[in-house]
N, C-alpha and C positions, 0 to 999 in steps of 0.2 A: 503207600504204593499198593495198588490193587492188587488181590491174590489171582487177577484175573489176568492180569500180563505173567502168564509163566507158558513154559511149555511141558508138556508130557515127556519125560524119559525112554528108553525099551525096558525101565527098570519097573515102568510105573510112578514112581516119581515124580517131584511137579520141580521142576527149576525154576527160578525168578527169571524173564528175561531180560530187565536188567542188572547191571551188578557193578560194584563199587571195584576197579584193579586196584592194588597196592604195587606195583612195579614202577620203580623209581621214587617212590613213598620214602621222605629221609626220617633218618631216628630223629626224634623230637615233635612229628608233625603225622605219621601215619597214626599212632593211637588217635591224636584228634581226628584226623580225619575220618577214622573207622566209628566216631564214636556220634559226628555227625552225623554220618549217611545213616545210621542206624534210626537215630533221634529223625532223620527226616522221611524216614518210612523203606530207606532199603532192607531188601531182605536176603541179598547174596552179596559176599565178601570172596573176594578171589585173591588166594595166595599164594604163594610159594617159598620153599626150603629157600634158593638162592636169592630170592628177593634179601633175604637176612634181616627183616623184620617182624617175622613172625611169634617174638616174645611178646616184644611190645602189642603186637595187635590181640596176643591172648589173652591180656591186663585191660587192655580194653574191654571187652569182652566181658570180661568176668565182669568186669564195672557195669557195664549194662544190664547183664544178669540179675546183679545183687541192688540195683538200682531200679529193678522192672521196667525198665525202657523198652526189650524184649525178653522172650524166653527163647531155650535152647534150640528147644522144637520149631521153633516160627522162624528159624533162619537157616538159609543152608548158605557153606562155608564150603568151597575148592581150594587143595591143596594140590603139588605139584611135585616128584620123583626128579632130583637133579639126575643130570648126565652121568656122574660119578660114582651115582648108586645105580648101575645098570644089571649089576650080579644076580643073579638068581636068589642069593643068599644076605645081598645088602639091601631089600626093597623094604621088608619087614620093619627091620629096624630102621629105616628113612621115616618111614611111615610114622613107626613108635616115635621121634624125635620132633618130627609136625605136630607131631596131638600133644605130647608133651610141652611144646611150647605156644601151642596154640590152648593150653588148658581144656583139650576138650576129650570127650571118651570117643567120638568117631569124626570121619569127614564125611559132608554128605557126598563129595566128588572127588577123589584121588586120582591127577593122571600124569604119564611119563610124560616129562615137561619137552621133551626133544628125542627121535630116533636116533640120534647118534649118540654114540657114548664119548666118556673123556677118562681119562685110568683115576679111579681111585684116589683121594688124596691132594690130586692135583689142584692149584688154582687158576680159575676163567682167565687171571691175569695173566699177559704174555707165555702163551699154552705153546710147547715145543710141539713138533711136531707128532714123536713118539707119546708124548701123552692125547690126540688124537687122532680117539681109536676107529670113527668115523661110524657109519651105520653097516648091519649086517644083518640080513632079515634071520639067520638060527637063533644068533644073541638076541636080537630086538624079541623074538618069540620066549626066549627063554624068561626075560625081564617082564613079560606079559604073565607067563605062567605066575610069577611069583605076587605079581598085580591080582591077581585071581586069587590068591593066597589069602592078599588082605580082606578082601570083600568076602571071601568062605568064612575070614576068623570076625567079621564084621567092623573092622577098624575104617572102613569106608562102605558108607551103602550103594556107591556106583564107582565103578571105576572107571576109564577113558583113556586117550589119547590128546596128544597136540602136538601143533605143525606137524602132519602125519600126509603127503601127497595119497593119490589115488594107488599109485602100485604100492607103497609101504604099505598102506590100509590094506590091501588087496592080500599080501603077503602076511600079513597079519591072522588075517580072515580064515586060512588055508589051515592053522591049528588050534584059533584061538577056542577056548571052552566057553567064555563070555565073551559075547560080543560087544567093544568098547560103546558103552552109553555115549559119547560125545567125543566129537575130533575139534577141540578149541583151537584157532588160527586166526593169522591177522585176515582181515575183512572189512574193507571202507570204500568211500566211491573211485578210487584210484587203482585199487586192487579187491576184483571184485568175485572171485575164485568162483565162478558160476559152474562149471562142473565138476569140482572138486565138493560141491553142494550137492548137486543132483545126483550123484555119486551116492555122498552118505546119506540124500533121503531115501535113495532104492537100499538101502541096507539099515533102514532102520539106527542111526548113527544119527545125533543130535549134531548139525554144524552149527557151532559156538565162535563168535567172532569176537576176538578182541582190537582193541584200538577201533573201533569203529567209525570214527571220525577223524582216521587217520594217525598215523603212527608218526611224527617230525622227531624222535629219536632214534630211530632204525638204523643199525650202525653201516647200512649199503646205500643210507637215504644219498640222493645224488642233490648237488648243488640245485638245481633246476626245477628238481621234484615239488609238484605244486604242494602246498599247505592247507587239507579243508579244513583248519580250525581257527585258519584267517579267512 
């Protein structure tokens, strides 16, 4: 894949733009999968804490490494801050727990996987209501600040945002010290967020689309909802 489909960051940075998801990826089949795309010249893997495959894809990894398929430096790797780690003082240690099991010493993209929060502990599965805690732009800033934390101690070299609308971003913007490198969101020809785009290109904010040929897992897809990947 050419170094010439990336984009610039506000970081400087160059992002692949494309990139391999690992969301809905099952154990047994995302290592291979991570270990082809690699082998066929991708150079960005996008993952995440709650995906809960991110051991397996750091074995991958290493396999590629010690195999010269790639090096460390020629790929950049997006990791993602669950809901549950929203605290000022759990971002760190999420952080430390992705590299850890991603085997690596930094990300090149760390960002809060969702503005709203969910208490601690809890699981995604049949969530009561008291454990969500919903979005708050103080909290949401505060989870930010500690986002900034990791990119000061260098455990990610850009950090970011996703599913972040115009006014969260906006409210964001009002104390943030870094300004999020990337607001990653669904984006395909059915949902086509076109000012939620021109938004973060007037702010220097990379809009990063995922599912882009459509998401038919989306847990609000409605019966009717066309399919672009039929």
């Amino acid at each position: 894949m050419s170094k010439e489909w990336s984009v610039t960051l506000n970081t400087g940075a160059k992002i692949p733009a494309f990139g391999l998801g690992t969301w809905m990826s099952q154990p047994g089949e995302v290592g291979a999968a991570v270990e082809a795309a690699l082998k066929a010249g991708y150079k960005h893997i996008d993952c995440a804490h709650i995906y809960g495959n991110e051991v397996e894809i750091g074995q991958s990894l290493q396999k590629c490494f010690k195999e010269g398929v790639v090096k460390r430096e020629d790929i950049f790797i997006t990791s993602k801050l669950w809901n549950t780690e929203h605290a000022f003082e759990d971002v760190e240690p999420a952080c430390a727990l992705t590299l850890k099991n991603l085997q690596l010493d930094y990300l090149d993209l760390y960002l809060i996987h969702w503005p709203q929060m969910l208490k601690k502990g809890c699981s995604v599965m049949n969530l009561s209501d008291d454990e969500k805690l919903g979005y708050d732009a103080d909290r949401f800033a505060k989870t930010w600040e500690g986002m900034e934390g990791v990119a000061e101690k260098g455990l990610a070299k850009a950090i970011g945002i996703s599913n972040c609308t115009i006014t969260k971003t906006e409210n964001l913007l009002k104390t943030a010290k870094i300004v999020p490198a990337v607001n990653q969101v669904e984006c395909h020809p059915y949902f086509q967020q076109q000012k939620l785009k021109e938004y973060c290109d007037s702010k220097g904010i990379t809009f990063e689309a995922y599912s882009p040929l459509g998401n038919p897992g989306r847990p609000m897809k409605g019966e009717d909802d066309p399919n672009p990947l039929e």
